[in-house]
C-alpha positions as CSV (number, residue, x, y, z in Angstrom):
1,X,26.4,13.5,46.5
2,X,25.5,10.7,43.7
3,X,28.7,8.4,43.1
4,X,28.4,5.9,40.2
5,X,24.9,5.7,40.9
6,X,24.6,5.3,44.6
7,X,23.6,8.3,47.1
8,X,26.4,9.3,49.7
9,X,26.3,11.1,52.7
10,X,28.7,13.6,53.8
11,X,28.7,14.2,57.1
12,X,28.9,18.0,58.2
13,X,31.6,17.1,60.9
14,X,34.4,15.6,62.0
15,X,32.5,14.2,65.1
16,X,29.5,13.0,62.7
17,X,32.6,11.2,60.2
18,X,34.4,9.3,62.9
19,X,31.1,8.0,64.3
20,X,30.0,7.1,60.9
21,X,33.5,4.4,60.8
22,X,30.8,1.8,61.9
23,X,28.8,2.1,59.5
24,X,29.4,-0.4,56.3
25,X,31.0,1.4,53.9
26,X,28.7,1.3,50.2
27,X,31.8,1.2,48.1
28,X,35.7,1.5,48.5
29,X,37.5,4.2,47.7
30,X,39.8,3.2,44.8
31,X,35.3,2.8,43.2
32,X,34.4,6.3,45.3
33,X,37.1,7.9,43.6
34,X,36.7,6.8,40.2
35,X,33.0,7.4,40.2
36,X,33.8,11.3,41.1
37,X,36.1,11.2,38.2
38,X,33.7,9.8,36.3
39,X,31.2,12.1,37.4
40,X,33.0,15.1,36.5
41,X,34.7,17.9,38.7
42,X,31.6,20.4,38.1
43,X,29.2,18.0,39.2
44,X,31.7,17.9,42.4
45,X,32.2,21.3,42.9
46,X,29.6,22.1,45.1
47,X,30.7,19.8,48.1
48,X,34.7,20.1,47.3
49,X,33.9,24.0,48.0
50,X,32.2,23.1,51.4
51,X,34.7,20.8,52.4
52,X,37.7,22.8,51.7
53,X,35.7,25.5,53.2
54,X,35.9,23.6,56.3
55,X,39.3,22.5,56.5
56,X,40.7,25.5,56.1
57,X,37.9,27.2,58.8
58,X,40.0,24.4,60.9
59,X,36.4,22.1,61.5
């Protein structure tokens, strides 16, 4: 996902996210979260769908 310019990963599980904490974050959130407003909610759509696919799957 591309977030004000910068590439993210999103890792495909919980496991693969909490061993990711280590890693240096490449922005904070209050910049993550502005950058997927700025974005726009279609170009989000994609990966919302696949998350929230996934927390209500219960992964």
């Amino acid at each position: 996902m591309r977030v004000a310019g910068e590439v993210l990963v999103l890792r495909p599980s919980f496991a693969a996210l909490v061993a990711a904490e280590g890693e240096p974050a490449p922005m904070a959130r209050v910049d993550f979260a502005e950058g997927v407003a700025a974005g726009g909610l279609a170009a989000a759509t994609p990966v919302l769908r696949v998350l929230v696919g996934q927390i209500l799957a219960g992964r």
